[in-house]
C-alpha positions as CSV (number, residue, x, y, z in Angstrom):
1,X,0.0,0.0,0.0
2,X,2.1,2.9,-1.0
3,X,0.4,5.6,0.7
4,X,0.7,4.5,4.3
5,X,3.8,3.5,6.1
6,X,5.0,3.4,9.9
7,X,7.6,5.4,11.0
8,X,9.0,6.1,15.0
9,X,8.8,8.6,17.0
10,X,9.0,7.8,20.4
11,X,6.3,5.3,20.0
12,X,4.7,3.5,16.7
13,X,3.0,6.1,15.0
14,X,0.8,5.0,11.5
15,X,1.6,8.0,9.2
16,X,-0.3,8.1,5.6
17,X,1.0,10.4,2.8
18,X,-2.1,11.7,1.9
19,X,-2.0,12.8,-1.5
20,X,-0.9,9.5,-2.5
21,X,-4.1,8.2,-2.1
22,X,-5.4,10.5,-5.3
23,X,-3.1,8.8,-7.6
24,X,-4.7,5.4,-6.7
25,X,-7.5,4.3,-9.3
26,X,-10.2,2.0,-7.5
27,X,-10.5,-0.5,-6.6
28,X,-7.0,0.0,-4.9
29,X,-8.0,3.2,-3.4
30,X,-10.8,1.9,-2.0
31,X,-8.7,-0.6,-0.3
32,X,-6.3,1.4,0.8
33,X,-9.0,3.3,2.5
34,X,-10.5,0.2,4.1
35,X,-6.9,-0.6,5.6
36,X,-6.4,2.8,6.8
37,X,-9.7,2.8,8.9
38,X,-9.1,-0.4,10.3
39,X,-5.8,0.4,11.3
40,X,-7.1,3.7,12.9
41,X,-9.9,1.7,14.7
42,X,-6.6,-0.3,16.1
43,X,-4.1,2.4,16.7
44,X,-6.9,5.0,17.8
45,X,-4.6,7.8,15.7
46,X,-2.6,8.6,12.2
47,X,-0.7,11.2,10.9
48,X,-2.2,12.4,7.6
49,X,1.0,14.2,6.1
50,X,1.0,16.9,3.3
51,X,-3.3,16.9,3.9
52,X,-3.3,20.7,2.5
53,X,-2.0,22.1,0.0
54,X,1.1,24.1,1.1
55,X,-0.2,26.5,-1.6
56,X,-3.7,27.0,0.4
57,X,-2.1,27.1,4.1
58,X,-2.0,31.0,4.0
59,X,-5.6,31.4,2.7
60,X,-6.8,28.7,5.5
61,X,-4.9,30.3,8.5
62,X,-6.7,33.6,7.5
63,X,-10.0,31.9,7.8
64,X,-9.0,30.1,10.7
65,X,-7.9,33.6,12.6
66,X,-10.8,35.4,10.9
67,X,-13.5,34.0,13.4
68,X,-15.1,35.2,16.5
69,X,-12.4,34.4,19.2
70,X,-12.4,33.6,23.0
71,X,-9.8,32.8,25.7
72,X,-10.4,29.2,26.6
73,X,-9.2,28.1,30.6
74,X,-9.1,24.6,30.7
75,X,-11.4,22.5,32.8
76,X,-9.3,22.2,36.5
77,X,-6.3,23.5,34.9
78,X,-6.3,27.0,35.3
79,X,-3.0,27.6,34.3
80,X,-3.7,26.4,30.9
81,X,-5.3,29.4,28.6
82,X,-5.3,29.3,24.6
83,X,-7.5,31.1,22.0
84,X,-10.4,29.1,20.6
85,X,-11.9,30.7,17.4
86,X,-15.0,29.6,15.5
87,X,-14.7,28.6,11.8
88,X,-17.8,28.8,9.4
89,X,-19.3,25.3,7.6
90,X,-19.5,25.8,4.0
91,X,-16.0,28.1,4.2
92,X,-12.9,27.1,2.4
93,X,-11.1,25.7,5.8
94,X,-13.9,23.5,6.7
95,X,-14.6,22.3,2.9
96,X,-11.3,21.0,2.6
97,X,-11.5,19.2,6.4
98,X,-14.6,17.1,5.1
99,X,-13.5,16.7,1.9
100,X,-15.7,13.3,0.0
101,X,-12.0,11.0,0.8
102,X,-11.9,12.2,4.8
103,X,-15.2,11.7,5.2
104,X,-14.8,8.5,3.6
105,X,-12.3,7.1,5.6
106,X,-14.1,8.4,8.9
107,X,-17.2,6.5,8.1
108,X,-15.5,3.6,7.3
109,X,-13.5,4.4,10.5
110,X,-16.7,4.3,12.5
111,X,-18.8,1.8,10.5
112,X,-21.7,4.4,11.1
113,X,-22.8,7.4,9.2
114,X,-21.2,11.2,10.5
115,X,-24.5,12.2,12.2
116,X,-22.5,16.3,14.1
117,X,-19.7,18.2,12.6
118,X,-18.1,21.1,14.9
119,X,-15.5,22.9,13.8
120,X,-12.9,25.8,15.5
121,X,-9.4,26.9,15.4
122,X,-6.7,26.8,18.5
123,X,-4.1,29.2,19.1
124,X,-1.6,28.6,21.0
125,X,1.0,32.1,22.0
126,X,4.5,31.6,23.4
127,X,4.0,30.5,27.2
128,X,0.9,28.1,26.2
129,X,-0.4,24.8,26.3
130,X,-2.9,22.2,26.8
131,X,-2.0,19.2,29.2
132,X,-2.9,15.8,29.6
133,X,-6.6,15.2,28.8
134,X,-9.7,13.1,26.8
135,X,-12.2,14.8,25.3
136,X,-15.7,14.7,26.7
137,X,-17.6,13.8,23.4
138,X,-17.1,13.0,19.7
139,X,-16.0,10.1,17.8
140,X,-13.1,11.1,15.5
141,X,-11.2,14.5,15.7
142,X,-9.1,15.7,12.8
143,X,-6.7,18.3,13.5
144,X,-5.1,20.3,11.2
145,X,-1.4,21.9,11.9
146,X,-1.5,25.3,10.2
147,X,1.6,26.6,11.7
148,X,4.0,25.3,14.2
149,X,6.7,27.1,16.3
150,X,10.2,26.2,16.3
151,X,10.2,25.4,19.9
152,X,7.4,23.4,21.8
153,X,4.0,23.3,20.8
154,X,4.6,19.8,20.3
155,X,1.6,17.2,20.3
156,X,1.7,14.3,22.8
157,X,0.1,11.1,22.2
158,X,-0.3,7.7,24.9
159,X,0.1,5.1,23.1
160,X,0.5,1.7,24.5
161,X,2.0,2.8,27.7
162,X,4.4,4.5,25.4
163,X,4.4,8.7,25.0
164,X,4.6,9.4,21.2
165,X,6.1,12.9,20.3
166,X,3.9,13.9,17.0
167,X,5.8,16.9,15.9
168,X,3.2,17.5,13.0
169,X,4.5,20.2,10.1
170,X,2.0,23.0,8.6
171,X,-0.3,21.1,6.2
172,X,0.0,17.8,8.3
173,X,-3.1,16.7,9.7
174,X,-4.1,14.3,12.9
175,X,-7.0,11.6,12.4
176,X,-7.5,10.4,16.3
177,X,-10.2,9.2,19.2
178,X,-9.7,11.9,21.2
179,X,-12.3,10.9,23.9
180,X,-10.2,7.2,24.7
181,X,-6.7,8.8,23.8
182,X,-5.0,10.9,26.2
183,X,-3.0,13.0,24.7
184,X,-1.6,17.0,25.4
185,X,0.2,19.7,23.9
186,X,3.3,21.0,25.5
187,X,3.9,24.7,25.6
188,X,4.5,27.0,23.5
189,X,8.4,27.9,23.4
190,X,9.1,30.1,20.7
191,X,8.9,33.9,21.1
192,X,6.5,35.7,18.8
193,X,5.5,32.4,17.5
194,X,2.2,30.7,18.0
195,X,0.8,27.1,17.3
196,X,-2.2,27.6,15.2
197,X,-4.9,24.1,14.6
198,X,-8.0,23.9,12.9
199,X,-10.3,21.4,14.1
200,X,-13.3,19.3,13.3
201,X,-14.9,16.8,16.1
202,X,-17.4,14.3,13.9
203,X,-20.0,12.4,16.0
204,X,-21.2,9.3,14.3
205,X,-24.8,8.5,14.2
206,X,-26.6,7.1,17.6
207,X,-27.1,3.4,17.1
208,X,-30.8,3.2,17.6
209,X,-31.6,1.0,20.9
210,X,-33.0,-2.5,20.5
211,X,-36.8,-3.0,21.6
């Protein structure tokens, strides 16, 4: 499958070259999906690289910025502040985070429709961070790097006891469970530089009880 490999950082971490998939004719793409979704369902994470266009990054980080802000303090961990702004559906940031493929691969992911989609943008200054935590609600969570400091902002990741060190480039993305992973993001190092993510949290739909 020549669009996803498995590289180390300080744990196993599946990493797919995204465009690559594009250059696949079906039925091999399809496949390739299929493997990738099982192998998230496993690994609970995977590092989409190149998922934008390095081309598009300044357009989206405008969007991104462009939104109604807010300081966020995190829950019981008051000494962890970022900026959390909202992003628009139907805008060029959020078209090309549910694009037909990642949709694809998220419902195959889920073996369930995408029922919610929530979208916003995190920015982190120099001093911030986010520590260890799991999300409240949400299936999947795709997070997409659209820039990165020289110095900290780094994402962590527990995986299989292990800590794993995702030090994701602008344009790479993150396909994760964020409600069963625990994972953080250490603080922000670099003066005058900031960590800037755009985000969308999809809920699958509710399995409908048995009578």
């Amino acid at each position: 499958m020549a669009a996803l490999h498995r590289v180390s950082t300080d744990g196993p971490v599946p990493v797919v070259v995204w465009p690559e998939l594009f250059e696949l004719a079906d039925p091999a793409r399809t496949k390739c999906v299929d493997q990738i979704a099982r192998m998230l369902c496993d690994e609970r994470l995977i590092v989409l690289q190149h998922f934008a266009d390095h081309c598009l990054l300044p357009d989206l980080k405008s969007e991104a910025l462009a939104g109604r802000s807010f300081r966020v303090t995190a829950t019981e961990r008051e000494d962890e502040v970022w900026s959390e702004h909202q992003i628009e559906p139907g805008g060029h940031l959020w078209t090309a985070m549910t694009s037909p493929m990642t949709e694809n691969l998220i419902v195959c992911a889920l073996e369930r429709p995408i029922f919610i989609r929530r979208g916003w943008a995190n920015v982190y200054e120099c001093g911030e961070k986010n520590g260890w935590h799991r999300d409240g609600e949400g299936d999947l969570q795709l997070v997409l790097c659209l820039e990165q400091p020289t110095s900290g902002g780094i994402f962590l990741a527990s995986l299989r006891g292990c800590v794993a060190e995702i030090n994701l480039r602008a344009g790479d993305a993150l396909l994760f469970d964020a409600t069963r992973l625990s994972h953080a993001t250490t603080r922000v190092k670099a003066t005058n530089q900031r960590r800037i993510t755009s985000v969308i949290r999809f809920y699958a739909l509710p399995v409908p009880l048995q009578e």
